[in-house]
C-alpha positions in Angstrom: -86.8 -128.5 -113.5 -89.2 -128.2 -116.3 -87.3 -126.2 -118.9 -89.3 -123.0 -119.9 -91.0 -122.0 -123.3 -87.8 -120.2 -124.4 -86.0 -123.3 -124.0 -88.4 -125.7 -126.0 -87.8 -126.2 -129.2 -91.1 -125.9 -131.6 -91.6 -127.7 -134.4 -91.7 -125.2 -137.1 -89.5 -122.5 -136.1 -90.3 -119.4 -137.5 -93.6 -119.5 -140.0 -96.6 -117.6 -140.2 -98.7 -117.2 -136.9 -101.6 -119.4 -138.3 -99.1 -122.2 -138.7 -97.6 -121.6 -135.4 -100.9 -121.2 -133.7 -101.3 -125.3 -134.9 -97.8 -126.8 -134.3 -95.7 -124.7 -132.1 -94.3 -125.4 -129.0 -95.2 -129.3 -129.5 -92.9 -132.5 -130.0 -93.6 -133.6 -134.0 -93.9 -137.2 -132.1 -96.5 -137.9 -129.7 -97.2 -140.5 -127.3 -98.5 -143.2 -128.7 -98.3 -141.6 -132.4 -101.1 -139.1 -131.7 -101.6 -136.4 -133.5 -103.1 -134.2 -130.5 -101.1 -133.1 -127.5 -102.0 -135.9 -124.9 -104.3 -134.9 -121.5 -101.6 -136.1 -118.7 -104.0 -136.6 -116.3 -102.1 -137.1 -113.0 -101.3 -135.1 -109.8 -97.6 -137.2 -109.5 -95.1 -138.2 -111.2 -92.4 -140.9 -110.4 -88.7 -141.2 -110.5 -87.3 -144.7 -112.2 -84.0 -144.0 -109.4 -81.7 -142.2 -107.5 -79.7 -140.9 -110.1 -82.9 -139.2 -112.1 -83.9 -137.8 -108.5 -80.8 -136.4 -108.1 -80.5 -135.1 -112.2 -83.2 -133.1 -111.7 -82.4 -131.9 -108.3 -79.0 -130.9 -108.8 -78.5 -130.7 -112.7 -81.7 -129.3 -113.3 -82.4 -132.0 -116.3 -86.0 -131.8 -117.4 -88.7 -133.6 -115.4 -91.8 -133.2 -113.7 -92.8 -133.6 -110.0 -96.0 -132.9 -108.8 -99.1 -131.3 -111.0 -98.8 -127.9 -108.6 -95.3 -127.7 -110.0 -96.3 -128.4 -113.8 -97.7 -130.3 -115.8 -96.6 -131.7 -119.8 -100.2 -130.7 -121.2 -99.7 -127.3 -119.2 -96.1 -126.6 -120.6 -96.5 -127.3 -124.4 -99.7 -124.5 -123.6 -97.3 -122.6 -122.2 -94.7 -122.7 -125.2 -97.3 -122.4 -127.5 -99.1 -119.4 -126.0 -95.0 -117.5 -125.8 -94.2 -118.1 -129.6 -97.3 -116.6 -130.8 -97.2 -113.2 -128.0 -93.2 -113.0 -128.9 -92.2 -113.8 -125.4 -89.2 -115.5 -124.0 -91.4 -117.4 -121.2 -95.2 -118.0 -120.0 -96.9 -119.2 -116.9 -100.9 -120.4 -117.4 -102.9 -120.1 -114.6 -106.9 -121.3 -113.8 -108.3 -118.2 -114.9 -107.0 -114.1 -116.0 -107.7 -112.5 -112.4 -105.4 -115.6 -111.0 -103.1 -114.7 -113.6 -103.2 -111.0 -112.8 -103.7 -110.9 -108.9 -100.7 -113.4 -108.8 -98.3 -111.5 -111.4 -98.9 -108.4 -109.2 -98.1 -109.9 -105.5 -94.8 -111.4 -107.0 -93.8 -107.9 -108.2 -94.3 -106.0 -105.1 -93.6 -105.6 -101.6 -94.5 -103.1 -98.8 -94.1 -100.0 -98.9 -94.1 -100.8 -102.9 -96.4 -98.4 -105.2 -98.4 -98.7 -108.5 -100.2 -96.9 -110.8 -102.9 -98.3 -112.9 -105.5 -96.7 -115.3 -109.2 -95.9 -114.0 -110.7 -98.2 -117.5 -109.0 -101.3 -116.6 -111.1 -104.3 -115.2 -113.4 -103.4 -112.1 -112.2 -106.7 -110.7 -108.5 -105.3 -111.2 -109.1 -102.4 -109.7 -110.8 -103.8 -106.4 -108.0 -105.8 -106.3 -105.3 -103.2 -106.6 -107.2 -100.5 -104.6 -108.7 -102.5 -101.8 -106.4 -105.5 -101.3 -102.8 -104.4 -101.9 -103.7 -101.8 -98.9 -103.4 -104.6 -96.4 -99.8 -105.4 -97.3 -98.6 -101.9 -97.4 -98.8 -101.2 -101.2 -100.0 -98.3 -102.4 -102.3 -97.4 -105.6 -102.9 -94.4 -107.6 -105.7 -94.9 -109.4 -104.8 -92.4 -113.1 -107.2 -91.2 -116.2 -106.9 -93.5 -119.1 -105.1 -91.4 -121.6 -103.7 -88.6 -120.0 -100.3 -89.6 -119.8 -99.4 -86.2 -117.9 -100.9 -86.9 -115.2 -100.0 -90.6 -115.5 -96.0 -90.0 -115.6 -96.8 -87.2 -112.5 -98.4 -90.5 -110.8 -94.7 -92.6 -110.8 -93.1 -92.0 -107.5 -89.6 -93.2 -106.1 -90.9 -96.5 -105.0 -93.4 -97.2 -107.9 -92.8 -100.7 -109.6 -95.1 -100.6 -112.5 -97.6 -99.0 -114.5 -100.6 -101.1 -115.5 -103.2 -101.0 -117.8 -105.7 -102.6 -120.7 -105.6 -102.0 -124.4 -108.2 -102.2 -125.9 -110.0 -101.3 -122.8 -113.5 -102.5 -121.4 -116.5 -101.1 -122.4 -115.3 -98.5 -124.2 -112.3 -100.0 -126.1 -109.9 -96.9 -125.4 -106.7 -97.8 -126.8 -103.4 -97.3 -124.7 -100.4 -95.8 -127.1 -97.8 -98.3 -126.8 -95.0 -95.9 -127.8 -95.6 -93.1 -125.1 -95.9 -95.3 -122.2 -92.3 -96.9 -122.8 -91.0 -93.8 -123.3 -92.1 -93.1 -119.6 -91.3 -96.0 -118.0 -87.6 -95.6 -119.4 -87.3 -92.6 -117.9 -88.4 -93.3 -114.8 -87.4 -97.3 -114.7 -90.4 -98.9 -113.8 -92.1 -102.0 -115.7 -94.9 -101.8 -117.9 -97.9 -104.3 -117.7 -100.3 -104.8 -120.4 -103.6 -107.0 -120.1 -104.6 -107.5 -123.8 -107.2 -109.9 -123.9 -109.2 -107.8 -125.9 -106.7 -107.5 -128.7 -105.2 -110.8 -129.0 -101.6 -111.8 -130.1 -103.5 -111.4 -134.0 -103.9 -108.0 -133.5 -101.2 -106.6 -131.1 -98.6 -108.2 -129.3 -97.4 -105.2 -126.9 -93.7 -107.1 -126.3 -92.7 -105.7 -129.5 -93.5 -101.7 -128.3 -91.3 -102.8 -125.3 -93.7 -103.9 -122.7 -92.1 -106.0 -119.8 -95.3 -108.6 -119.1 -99.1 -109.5 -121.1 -101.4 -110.7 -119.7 -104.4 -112.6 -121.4 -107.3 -114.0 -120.1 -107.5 -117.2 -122.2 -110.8 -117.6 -121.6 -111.6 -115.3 -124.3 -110.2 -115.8 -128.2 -107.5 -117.9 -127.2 -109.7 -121.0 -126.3 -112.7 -119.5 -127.8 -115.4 -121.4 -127.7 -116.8 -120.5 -123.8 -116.5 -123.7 -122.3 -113.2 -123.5 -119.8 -111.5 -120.7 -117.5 -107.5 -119.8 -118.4 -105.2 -117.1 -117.7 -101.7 -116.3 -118.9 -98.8 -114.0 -118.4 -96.4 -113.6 -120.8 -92.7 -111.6 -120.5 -89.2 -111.7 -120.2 -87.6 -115.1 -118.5 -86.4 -113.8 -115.6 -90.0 -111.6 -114.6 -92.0 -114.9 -115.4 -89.6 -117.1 -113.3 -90.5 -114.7 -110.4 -94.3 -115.2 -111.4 -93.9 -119.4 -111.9 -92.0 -119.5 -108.3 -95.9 -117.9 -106.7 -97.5 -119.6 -108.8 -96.0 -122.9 -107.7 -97.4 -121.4 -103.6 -100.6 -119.6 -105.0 -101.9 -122.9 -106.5 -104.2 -121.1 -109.5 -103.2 -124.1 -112.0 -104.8 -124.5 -114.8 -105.8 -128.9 -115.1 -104.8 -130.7 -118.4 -107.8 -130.7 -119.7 -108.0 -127.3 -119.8 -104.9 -127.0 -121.1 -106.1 -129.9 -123.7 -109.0 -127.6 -124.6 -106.8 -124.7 -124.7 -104.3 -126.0 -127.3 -107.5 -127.3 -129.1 -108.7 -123.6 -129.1 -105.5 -122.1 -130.5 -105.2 -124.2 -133.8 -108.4 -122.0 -134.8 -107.3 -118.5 -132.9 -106.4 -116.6 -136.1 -109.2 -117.9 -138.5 -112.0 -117.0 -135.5 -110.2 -113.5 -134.6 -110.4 -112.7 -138.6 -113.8 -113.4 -139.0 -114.5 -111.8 -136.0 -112.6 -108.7 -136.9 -114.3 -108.4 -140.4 -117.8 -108.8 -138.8 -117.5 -106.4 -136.2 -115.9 -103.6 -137.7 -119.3 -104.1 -140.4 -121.7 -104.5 -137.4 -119.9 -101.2 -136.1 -120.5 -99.3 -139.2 -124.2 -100.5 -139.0 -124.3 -99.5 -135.6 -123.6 -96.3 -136.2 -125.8 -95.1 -139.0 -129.2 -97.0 -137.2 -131.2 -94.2 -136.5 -131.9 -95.7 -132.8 -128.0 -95.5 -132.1 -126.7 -92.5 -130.0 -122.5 -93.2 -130.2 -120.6 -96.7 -131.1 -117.1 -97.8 -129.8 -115.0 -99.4 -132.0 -110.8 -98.7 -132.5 -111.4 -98.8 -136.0 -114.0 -97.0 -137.2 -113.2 -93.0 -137.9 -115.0 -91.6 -135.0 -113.6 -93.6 -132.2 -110.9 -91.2 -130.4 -108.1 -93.2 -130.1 -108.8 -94.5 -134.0 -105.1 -93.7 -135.1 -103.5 -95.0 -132.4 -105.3 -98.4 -132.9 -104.7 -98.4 -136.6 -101.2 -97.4 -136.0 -100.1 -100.2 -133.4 -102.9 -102.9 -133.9 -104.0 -105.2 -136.8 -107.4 -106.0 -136.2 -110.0 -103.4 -133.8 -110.9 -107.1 -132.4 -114.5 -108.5 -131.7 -116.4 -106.5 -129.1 -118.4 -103.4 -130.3 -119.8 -101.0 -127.5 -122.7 -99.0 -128.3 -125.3 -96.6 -126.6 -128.6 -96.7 -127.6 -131.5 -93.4 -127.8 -133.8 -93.6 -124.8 -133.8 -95.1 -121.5 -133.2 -98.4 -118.9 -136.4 -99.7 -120.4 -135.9 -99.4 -124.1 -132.7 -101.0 -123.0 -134.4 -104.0 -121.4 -136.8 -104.1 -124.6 -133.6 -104.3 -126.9 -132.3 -107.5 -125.1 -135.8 -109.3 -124.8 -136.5 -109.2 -128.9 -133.1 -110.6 -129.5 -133.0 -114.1 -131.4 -129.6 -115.0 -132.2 -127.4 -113.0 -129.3 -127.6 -114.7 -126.6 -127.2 -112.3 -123.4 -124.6 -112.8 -121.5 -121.3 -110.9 -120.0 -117.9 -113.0 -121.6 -116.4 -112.5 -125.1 -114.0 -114.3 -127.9 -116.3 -117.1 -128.0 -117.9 -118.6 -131.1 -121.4 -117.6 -130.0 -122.4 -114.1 -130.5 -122.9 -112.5 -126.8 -124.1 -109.6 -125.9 -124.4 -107.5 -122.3 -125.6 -104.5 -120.5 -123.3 -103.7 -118.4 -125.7 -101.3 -115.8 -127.8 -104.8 -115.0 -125.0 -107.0 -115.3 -121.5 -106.2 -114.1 -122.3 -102.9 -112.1 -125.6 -103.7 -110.5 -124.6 -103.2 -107.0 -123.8 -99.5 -108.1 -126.2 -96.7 -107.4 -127.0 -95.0 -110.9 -125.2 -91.9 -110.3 -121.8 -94.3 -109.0 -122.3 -96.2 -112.6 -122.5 -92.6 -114.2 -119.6 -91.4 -113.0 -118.0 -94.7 -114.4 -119.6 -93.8 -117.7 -121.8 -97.2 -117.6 -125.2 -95.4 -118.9 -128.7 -97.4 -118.7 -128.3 -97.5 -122.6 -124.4 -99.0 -123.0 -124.4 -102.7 -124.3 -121.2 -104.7 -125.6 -121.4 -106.6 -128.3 -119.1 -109.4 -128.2 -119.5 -110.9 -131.7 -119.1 -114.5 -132.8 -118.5 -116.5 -135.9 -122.0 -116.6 -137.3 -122.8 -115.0 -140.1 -122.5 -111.2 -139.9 -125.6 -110.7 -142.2 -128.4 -112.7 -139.6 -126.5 -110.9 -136.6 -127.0 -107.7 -138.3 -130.6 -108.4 -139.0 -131.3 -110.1 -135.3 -129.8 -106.1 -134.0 -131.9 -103.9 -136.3 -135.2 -106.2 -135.3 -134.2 -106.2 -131.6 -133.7 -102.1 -132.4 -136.7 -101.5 -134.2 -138.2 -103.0 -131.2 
């Protein structure tokens, strides 16, 4: 079977993650002398004989069967995506919720239970509260940082305790530390989806945490043109994952694995830029005049500021902020922008930006989206490569507007 990302050798061992993000977890010789990792386009591949049938049935010698089962362009993803998180292993999947809905049905069973933080994903949470119900798996649903009431949550037969850091909108930051300290005592695993932060800015395997996972989408590809997922973890946790995977059939196709690998050689020079421009967009933010309250994990008055600085690198490249007025003001600020383009992803090259009340919770009633703390006046910023100076200037227009 295909050997997994532990096993593969890279070919620059241990260097800085900007050279890793280039080289690792590829052959130094390619087929046909190319430089880039090759697209294997195919859905089968063949055996020259018995004997290599029978090598990789029953001496488990490396080769590859069928595209469901893996795929050459999928696995040097794969290794490459593990050496820069600090994992053993990695699975990639066609998109994050494939990656997360598929990681949590291999961990549970009925009459399982799981606790998960109220400020992770809104797809996550539909998922976790409405779907596991029909297989007998039970969901308690706890307040992002009270960690109290969270380690009052974990029951008898709880598996694990899930969450985001950063977090979305309001990029709450989840203190690595405290939660392992939990889940040791009461032996359950700890998941971490940290798309927002990045293997540049945190890699949560190094506070202890048993799986990541990263919608690739985002900063890892970068440039908003395909749909990836990953989860990231010990050998034995992601061979549970690959084995669903294999039945689930979320694969990712070698081309987007192509585009992927493409995507990572630039990771750590976009994420830099990005985390230089948004922490000065933040501090803009924040003294405009038309600004009611910024979120940002490292600027001074976000609350969970010495937590981030503490445990993270980078605060990343999303700013959430809350402007003076109302819904219409709101609607005003995103029809005078030039330069952001609205629209609801992030990581990407192009700056994006989104209002989360008309966009991802518009089937809420207002007072539902309140409760939720999604105001008429939120927006997230999700900032690109452009130069910080015109996206400042496109804001304060769009503002003054």
């Amino acid at each position: 079977m295909p050997k997994s990302a532990k096993q593969k050798k890279t070919a620059v061992g241990g260097k800085s993650l900007s050279t890793r993000s280039v080289h690792a977890g590829e052959p130094r010789r390619k087929y046909a002398d190319s430089l880039m990792t090759p697209i294997i386009q195919t859905s089968t591949f063949t055996f020259e004989n018995s004997k290599a049938i029978e090598d990789y049935t029953k001496k488990g010698k490396e080769h590859f069967e069928y595209g469901r089962y893996g795929n050459p362009t999928a696995k040097i993803a794969e290794a490459r995506l593990a050496d820069l998180e600090g994992a053993e292993d990695c699975v990639v999947f066609s998109s994050g919720m494939s990656a997360i809905t598929t990681t949590i049905l291999s961990l549970v069973q009925s009459g399982d239970h799981i606790v998960i933080t109220d400020d992770s994903y809104k797809k996550t949470l539909e998922f976790c509260k409405s779907y596991l119900k029909q297989f007998g798996i039970q969901c308690t649903i706890v307040p992002f940082g009270d960690y109290g009431i969270l380690e009052k949550a974990i029951k008898k037969n709880t598996r694990f305790v899930f969450s985001e850091s950063p977090t979305n909108p309001y990029l709450n930051v989840f203190d690595l530390v405290k939660i392992k300290e939990i889940a040791d005592r009461h032996n359950v695993l700890t998941l971490i989806d940290s798309t927002f932060s990045t293997p540049l800015n945190q890699r949560p395997i190094e506070f202890g945490m048993d799986l990541v996972l990263q919608s690739a989408t985002k900063y890892l590809a970068g440039h908003n043109d395909i749909l990836a997922g990953a989860v990231l973890g010990r050998m034995e946790l992601i061979e549970k994952i690959r084995n669903l995977h294999k039945s689930m059939g979320g694969l990712i196709d070698p081309h987007c694995c192509y585009l992927l690998l493409r995507g990572l050689k630039t990771f750590p020079l976009r994420v830099a830029k990005q985390n230089e421009s948004a922490l000065k967009i933040a501090r803009f933010l924040e003294d405009h005049p038309r600004v009611r309250k910024v979120y940002y994990p490292f600027i001074e008055s976000h609350p969970h500021y010495d937590i981030a600085k503490a445990q993270m690198n980078g605060g990343g490249g999303v700013v959430t902020f809350d402007i003076k007025g109302n819904v219409s003001k709101a609607k005003r600020l995103l029809d005078a922008l030039k330069l952001c383009y609205i629209g609801p992803s992030l990581g990407g090259v192009e700056t994006l930006i989104t209002h989360p009340a008309l966009v991802t919770y518009y089937d809420y009633t207002r007072k539902e989206r309140y409760e939720l703390g999604i105001t008429d006046t939120l927006f997230r910023l999700a900032v690109g490569v452009e130069d910080v100076d015109d996206l400042i200037e496109d804001l304060d227009r769009a503002l003054q507007a």
